[in-house]
C-alpha positions, 0 to 999 in steps of 0.5 A: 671288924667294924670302925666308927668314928667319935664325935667329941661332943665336949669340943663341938657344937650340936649342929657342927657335930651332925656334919661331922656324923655326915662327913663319916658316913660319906668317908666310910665309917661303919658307925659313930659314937658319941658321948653323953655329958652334961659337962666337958672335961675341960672348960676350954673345949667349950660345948656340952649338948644334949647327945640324944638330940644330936643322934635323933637328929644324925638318924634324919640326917644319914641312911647308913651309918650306925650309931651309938652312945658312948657312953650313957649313965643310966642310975643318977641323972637319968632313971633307966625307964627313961632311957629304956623309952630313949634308946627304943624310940633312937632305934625305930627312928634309925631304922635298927642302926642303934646301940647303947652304950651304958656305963657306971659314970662320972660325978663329972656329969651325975652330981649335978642332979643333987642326990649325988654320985655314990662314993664308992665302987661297988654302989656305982656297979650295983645300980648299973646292974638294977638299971640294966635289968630295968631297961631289959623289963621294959623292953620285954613289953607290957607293964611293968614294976621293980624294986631294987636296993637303989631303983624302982619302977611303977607301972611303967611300959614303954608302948614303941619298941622296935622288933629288934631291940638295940645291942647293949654295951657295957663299959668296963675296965676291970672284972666287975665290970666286965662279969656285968657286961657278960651278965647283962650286957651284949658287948663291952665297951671300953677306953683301954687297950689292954688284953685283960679287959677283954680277957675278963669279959670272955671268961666271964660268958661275954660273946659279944663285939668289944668295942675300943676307943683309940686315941688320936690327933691328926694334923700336918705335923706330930707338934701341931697335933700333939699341941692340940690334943694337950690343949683339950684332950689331956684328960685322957692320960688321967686314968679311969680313977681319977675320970669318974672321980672328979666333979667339975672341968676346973678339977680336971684343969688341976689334975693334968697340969703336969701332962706333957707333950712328951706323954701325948706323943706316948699316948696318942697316934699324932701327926700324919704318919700312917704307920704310927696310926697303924701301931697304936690301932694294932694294939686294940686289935692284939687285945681283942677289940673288932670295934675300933673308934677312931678319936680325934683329938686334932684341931682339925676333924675334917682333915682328919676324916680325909686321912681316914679314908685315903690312908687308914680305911683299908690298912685297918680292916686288914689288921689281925691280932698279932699271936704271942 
C-alpha cells in the first residue's frame, strides 16, 4: 500500500501548492497527485494553474516523494504527442518518480479550445484509447506516424525518454473504462469507493495498483470542516455524470445548490476524529484500492497534514480488506 496526498490545484496558488508537495514529502507521503484543470469546479476556490509547472517545479523542490497527475486529458486540449514528450521530460527530471494519470475528461476544461468536447460517451473512450496508443508509439523511440478515426501523428519522435518509462494510469468508473485501463493502461485511477470498479478492472487483465481518492476535510471540529468543504468542495457529491458534463464553475454553482452539510457529513471523513477517518479509508481498501490519496477539503492543509502524520500514517498502512 502506498498514500499520497492531493494537491488541490483549484483552491491554491502554483507557489503555495509546491510547499504543500514539500510539507508531504517531510509528513511521509508516498506521493502526491494533482489535477490538471484549466478551470476550477467552483469560481470561489479561485486558482487554476498549469499543473505541469507546478510538478516540474515540485521534482526541483523534493528528493523523494513520487508524483503523479490526477488527472490529464490527453485527446482535446492537448494532442497526446504532447503529453507523450511532457510526461517523458517530468520522468527524467524526477529521477523515475512519475506516473501519468490519464482520463477521458471534462468540457469543464477541454471545450475552451474551440473544436469542443465530444457529446457522447462512447466518442470520449475512443479518443482516449487512440491517445494511449499515440504516447506508447512515442515512447517505444524513433519516428513515428499514426492515423486513427480521431487523431493523427506525423513524423513525431520524442528524442528524451528516460530508461524506464512512467507507470500509466487510466481513470474509470464503469466497464468501458476499465477494459481500457487493463487494455492500455498499467494501473487504474479512480474517485469512487466502489468494489465493482476494481472488480472490472481485474476481470478485464488489469494487474496493476488501483489508485483511490478518499475524500476529507480536516479542521478542529466536523461543523468547521464540513462547512469548508460545502463551500468549495460540494462538487464532489455531484456524480461522474454530471462532472464531465458541465462546461463552466457557475454551471456547477447551480447544480449543487441544494448540497447540504448533512451529505458532506455523509460523504466525506470531517473534523479530527481518526476513527471516522479510518472508516471511510477502509471502505477504499474493501474495494480493492493499494493507492489511497488522501483529499483535503478543510480550510486548513497544514493542519492537516500534521493530523496525517500524528494519527493517520501508521493506522492506514496496517489496514486490510475486510473479507465478506
Amino acid at each position: 500500500m502506498q498514500v499520497g496526498y492531493k494537491l488541490a490545484a483549484e483552491a491554491f496558488g502554483p507557489a503555495e501548492l509546491v510547499r504543500q508537495a514539500v510539507l508531504a514529502e517531510e509528513a511521509g507521503f508516498d506521493f502526491v497527485e494533482i489535477s490538471d484543470h484549466y478551470h476550477p469546479w467552483l469560481d470561489n476556490q479561485g486558482h487554476s494553474p498549469f499543473a505541469w509547472t507546478v510538478l516540474g517545479t515540485i521534482a526541483a523542490r523534493t528528493s523523494r516523494i513520487g508524483l503523479a497527475t490526477g488527472v490529464t486529458c490527453p485527446t482535446v486540449r492537448y494532442h497526446p504527442a504532447v503529453i507523450a514528450q511532457a510526461a517523458a521530460t517530468l520522468a527524467l527530471l524526477s529521477e523515475g518518480r512519475f506516473v501519468l494519470g490519464v482520463g477521458s475528461g471534462e468540457r469543464l476544461n477541454e471545450h475552451v479550445v474551440g473544436p469542443g468536447f465530444p457529446e457522447a460517451v462512447k466518442p470520449r473512450h475512443d479518443l482516449l484509447r487512440e491517445a494511449l496508443e499515440i504516447i506508447r508509439l512515442l515512447w517505444s523511440g524513433g519516428y513515428q506516424s499514426y492515423e486513427g478515426k480521431h487523431l493523427r501523428l506525423q513524423d513525431a519522435r520524442v528524442f528524451d525518454l528516460p530508461d524506464e518509462l512512467p507507470l500509466i494510469a487510466v481513470a474509470a468508473s464503469g466497464p468501458e473504462s476499465t477494459r481500457i485501463a487493463a487494455e492500455l493502461g498499467d494501473g487504474l485511477f479512480a474517485t469512487e469507493d466502489k468494489p465493482s470498479i476494481v472488480r472490472h478492472y481485474r476481470d478485464a487483465g488489469g494487474t496493476g495498483p488501483c489508485y483511490g481518492e478518499v475524500p476529507m476535510a480536516w479542521a478542529p471540529d466536523a461543523h468547521t470542516a464540513a462547512r469548508a468543504a460545502l463551500e468549495t468542495s460540494r462538487w464532489a457529491l455531484t456524480g461522474w455524470k454530471v462532472m464531465s458534463e458541465l462546461p463552466n464553475p457557475v454551471n456547477f454553482d447551480a447544480a449543487t445548490a441544494t448540497v447540504r452539510e448533512e451529505d458532506i457529513l455523509e460523504k466525506f471523513a470531517c473534523g479530527a476524529d481518526p476513527g471516522r477517518y479510518i472508516e471511510v479509508v477502509q471502505g477504499f481498501v474493501d474495494a480493492g484500492f493499494d493507492r489511497l490519496v488522501m483529499q483535503n477539503a478543510g480550510p486548513d492543509p497544514d493542519g492537516f497534514i500534521d493530523f496525517y502524520r500524528r494519527e493517520l500514517d501508521g493506522r492506514i498502512r496496517q489496514l486490510e480488506p475486510n473479507r465478506p
